[in-house]
MMTF fields as JSON, N, C-alpha, C and O atoms, coordinates in Angstrom:
{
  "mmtfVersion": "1.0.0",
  "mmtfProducer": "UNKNOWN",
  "numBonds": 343,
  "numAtoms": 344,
  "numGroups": 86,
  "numChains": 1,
  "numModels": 1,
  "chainsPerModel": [1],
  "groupsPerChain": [86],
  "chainIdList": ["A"],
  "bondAtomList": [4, 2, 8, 6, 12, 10, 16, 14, 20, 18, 24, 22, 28, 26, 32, 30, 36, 34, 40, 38, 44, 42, 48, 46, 52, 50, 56, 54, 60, 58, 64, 62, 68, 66, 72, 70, 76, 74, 80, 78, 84, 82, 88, 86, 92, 90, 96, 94, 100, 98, 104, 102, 108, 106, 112, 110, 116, 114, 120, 118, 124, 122, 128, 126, 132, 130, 136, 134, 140, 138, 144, 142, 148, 146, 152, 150, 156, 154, 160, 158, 164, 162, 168, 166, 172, 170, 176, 174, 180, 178, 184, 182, 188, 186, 192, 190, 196, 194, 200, 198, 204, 202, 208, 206, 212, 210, 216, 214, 220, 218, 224, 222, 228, 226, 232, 230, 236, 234, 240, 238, 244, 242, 248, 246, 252, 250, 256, 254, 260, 258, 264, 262, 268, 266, 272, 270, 276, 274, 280, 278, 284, 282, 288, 286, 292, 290, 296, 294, 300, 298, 304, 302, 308, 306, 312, 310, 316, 314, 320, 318, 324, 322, 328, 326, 332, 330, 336, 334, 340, 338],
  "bondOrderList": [1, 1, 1, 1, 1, 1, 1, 1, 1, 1, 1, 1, 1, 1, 1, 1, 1, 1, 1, 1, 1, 1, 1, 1, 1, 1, 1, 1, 1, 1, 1, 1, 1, 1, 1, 1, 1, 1, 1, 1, 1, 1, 1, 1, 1, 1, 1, 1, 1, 1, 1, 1, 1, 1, 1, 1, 1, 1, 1, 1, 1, 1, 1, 1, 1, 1, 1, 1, 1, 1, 1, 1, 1, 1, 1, 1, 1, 1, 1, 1, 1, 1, 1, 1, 1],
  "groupList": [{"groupName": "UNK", "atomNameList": ["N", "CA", "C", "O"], "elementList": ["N", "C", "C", "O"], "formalChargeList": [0, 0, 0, 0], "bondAtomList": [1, 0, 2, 1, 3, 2], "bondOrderList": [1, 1, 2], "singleLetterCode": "X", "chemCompType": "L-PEPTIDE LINKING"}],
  "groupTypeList": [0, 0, 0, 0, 0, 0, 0, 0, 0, 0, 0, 0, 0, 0, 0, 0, 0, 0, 0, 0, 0, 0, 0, 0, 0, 0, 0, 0, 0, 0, 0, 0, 0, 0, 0, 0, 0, 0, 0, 0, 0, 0, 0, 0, 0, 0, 0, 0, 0, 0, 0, 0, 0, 0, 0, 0, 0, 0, 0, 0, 0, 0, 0, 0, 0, 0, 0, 0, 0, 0, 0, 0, 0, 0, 0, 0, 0, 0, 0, 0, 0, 0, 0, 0, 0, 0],
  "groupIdList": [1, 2, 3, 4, 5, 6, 7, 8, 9, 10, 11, 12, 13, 14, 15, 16, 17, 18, 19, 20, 21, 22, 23, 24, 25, 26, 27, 28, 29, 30, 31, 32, 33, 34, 35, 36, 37, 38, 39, 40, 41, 42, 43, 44, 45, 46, 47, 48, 49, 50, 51, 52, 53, 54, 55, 56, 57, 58, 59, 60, 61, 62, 63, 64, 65, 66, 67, 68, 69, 70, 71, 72, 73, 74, 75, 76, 77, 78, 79, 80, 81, 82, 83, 84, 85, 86],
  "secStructList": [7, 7, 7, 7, 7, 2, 2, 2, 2, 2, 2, 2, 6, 6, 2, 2, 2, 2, 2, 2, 2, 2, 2, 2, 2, 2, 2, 2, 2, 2, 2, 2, 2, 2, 2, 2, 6, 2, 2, 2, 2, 2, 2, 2, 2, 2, 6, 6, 7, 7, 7, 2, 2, 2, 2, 2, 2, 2, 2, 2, 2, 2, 2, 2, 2, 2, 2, 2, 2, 2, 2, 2, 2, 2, 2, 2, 2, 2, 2, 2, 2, 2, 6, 6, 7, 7],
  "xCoordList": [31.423, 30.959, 31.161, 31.003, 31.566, 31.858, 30.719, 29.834, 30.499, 29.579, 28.97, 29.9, 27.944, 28.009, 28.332, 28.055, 29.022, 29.263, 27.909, 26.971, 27.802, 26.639, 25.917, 24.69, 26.373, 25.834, 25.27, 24.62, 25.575, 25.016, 24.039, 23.172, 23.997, 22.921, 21.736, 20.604, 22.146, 20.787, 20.592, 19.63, 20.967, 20.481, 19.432, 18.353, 19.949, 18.988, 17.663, 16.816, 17.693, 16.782, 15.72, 14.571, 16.835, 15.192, 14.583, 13.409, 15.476, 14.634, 13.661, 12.731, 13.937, 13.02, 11.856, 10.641, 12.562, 11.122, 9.834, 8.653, 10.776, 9.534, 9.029, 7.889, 9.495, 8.907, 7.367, 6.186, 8.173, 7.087, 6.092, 5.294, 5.891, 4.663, 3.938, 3.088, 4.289, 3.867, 3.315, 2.118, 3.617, 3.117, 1.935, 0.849, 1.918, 0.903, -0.536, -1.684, 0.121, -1.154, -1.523, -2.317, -1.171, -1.218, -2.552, -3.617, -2.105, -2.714, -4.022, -5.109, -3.918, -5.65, -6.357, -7.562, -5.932, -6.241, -7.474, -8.638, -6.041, -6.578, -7.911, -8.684, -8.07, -8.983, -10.259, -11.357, -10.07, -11.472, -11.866, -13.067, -11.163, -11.669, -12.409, -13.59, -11.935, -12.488, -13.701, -14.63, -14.076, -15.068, -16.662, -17.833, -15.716, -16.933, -17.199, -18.084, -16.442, -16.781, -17.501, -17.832, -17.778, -18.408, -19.581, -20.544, -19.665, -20.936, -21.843, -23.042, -20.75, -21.249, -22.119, -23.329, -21.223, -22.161, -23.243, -24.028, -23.241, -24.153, -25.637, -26.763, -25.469, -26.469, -26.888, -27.837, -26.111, -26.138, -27.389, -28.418, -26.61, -27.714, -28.67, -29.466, -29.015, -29.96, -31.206, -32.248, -31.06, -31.639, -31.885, -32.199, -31.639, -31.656, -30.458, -30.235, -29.837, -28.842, -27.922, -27.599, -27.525, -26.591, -24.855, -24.128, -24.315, -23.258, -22.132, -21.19, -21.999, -21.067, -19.319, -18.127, -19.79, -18.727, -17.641, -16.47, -18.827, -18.429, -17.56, -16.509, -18.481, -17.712, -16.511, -15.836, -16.028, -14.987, -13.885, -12.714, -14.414, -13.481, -13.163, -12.074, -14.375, -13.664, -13.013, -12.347, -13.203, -12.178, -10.848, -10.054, -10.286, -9.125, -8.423, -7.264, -9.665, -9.019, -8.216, -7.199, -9.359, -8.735, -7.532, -6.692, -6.987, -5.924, -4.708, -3.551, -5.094, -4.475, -3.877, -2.664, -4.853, -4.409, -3.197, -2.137, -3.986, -2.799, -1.385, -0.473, -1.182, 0.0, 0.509, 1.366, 0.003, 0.647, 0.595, 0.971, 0.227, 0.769, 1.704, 2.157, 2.047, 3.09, 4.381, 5.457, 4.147, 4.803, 5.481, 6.549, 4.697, 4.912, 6.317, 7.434, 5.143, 6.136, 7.843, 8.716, 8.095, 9.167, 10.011, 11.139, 9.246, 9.503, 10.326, 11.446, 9.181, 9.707, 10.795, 11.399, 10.921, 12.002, 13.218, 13.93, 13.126, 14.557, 15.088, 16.285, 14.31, 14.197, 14.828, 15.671, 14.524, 14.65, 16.234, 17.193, 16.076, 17.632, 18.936, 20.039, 18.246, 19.472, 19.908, 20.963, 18.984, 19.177, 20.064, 20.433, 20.215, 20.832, 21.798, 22.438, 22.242, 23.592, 24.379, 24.069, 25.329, 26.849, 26.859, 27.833],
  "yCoordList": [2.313, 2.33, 0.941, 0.085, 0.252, -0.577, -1.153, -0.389, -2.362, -3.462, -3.345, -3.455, -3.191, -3.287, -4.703, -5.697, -4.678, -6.212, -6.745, -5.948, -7.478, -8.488, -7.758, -7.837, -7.111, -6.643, -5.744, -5.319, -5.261, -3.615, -3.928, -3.07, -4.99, -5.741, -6.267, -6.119, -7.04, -7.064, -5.958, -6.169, -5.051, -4.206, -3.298, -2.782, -3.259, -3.17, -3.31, -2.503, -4.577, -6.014, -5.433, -5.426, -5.144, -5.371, -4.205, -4.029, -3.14, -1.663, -1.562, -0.759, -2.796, -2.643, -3.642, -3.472, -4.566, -5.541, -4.844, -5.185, -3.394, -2.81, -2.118, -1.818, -1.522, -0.787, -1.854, -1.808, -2.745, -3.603, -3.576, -2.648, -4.408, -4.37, -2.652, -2.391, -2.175, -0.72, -0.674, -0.804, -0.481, -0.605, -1.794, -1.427, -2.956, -4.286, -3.279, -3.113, -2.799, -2.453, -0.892, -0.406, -0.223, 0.553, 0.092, 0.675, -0.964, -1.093, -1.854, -1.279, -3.084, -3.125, -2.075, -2.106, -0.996, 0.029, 0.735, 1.119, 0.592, 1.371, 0.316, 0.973, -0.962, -1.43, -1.234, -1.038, -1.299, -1.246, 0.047, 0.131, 1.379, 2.646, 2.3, 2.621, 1.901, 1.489, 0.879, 1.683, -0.31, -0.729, -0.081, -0.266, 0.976, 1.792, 3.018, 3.794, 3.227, 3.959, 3.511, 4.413, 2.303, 1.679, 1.929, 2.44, 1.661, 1.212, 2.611, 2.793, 3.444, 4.986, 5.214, 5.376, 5.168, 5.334, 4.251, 4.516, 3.24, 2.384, 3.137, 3.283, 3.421, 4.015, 5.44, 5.948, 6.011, 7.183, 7.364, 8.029, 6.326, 5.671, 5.633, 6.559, 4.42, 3.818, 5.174, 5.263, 5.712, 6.75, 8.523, 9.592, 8.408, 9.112, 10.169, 10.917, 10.08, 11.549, 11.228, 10.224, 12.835, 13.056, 12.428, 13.048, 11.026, 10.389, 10.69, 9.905, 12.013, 12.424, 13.023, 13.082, 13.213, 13.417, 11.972, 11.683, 11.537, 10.138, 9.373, 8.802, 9.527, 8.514, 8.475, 7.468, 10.269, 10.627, 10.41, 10.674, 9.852, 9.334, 8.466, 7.957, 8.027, 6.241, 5.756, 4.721, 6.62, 6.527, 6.841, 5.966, 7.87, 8.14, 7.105, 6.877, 6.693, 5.412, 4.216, 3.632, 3.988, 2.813, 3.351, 2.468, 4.311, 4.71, 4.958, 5.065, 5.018, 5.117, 4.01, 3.82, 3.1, 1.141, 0.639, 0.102, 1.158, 0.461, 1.059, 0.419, 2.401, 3.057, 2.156, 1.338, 2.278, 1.932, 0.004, -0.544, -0.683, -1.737, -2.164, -3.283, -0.68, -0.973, -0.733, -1.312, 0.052, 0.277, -0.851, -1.152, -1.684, -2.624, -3.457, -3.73, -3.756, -4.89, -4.57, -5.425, -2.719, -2.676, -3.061, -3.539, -2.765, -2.943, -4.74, -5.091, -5.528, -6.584, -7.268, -8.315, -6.357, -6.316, -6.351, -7.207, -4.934, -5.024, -5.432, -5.196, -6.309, -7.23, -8.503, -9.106, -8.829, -10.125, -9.979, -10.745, -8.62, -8.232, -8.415, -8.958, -7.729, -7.427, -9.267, -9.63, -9.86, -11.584, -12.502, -13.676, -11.541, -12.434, -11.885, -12.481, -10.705, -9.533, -9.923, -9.935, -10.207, -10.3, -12.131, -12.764],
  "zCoordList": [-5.551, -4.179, -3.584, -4.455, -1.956, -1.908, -1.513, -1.128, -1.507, -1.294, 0.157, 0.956, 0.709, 2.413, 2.797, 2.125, 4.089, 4.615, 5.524, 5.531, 5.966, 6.04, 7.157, 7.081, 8.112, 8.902, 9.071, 10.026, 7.775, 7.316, 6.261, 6.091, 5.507, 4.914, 5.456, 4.996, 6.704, 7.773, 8.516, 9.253, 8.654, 9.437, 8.013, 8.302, 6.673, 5.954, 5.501, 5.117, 5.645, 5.271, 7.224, 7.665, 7.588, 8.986, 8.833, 9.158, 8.227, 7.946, 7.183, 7.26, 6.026, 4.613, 5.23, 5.328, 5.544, 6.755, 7.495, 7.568, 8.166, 8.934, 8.234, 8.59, 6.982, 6.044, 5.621, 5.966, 4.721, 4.416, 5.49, 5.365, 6.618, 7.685, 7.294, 6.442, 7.778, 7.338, 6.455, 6.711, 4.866, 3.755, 4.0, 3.553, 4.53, 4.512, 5.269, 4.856, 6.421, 7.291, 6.977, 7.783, 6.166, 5.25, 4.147, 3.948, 3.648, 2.262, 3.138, 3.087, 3.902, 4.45, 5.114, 4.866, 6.011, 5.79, 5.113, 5.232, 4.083, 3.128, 2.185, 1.488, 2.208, 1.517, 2.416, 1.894, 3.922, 4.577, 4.643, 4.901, 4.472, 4.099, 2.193, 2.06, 1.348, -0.038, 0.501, 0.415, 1.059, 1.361, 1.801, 1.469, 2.966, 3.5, 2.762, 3.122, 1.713, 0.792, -0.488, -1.258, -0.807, -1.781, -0.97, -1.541, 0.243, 0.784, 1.084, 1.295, 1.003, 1.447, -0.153, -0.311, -1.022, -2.492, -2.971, -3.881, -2.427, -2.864, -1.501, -1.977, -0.345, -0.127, -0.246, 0.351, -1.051, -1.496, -2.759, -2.875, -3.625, -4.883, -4.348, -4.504, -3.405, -3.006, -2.493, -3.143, -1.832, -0.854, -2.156, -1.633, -3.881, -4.453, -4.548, -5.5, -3.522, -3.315, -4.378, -5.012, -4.327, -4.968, -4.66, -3.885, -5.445, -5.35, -5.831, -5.727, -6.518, -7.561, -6.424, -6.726, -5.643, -4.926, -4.057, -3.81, -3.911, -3.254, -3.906, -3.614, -5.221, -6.16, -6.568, -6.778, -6.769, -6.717, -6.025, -6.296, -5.014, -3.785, -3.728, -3.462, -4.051, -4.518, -5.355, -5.33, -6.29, -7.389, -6.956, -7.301, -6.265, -6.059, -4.685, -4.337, -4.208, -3.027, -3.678, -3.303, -5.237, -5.579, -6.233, -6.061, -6.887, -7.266, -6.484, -6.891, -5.49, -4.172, -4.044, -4.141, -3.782, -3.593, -4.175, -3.856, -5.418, -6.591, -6.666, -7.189, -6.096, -5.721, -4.994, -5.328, -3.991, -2.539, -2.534, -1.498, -3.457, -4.243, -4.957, -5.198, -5.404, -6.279, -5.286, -5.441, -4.421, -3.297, -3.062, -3.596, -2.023, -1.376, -1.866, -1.426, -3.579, -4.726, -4.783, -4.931, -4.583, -4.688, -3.731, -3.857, -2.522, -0.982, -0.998, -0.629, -1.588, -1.61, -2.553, -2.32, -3.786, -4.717, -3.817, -3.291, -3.881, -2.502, -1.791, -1.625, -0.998, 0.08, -0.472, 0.192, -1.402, -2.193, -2.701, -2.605, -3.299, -3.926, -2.725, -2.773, -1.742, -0.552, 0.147, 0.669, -0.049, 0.537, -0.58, -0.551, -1.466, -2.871, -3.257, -4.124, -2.842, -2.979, -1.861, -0.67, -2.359, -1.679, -1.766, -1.358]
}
């Protein structure tokens, strides 16, 4: 397959750029939903109720995170790769 020429490389690099932003405001997002969900189970505890669902959620938020972390990393792999190719 042939190599892209430079212009087809930045036009790459700005695609994977807006990707990244995306993925960034994505992932805080996604930490201030984690937050108000800690806070949802910590007064859940607090107040006796039943937290077992919540928690569940929170669990899968933070699993979530770390996805969409790993995301990013590749996001920026690429990025890094495409500035150092050719």
């Amino acid at each position: 397959m042939p190599e892209p020429n430079a212009a087809e490389r930045a036009r790459e690099i700005e695609v994977e750029r807006r990707t990244l932003l995306k993925a960034q405001a994505d992932i805080l997002k996604g930490w201030e939903r984690l937050r108000n969900q800690q806070d949802l189970v910590t007064s859940l505890r607090a107040s006796g109720q039943n937290s077992a669902q919540a928690e569940r959620l929170l669990e899968l938020f933070k699993r979530t995170l770390v996805e969409w972390e790993r995301h990013r990393a590749l996001i920026e792999q690429r990025i890094a790769y495409l500035h150092h190719a050719g």
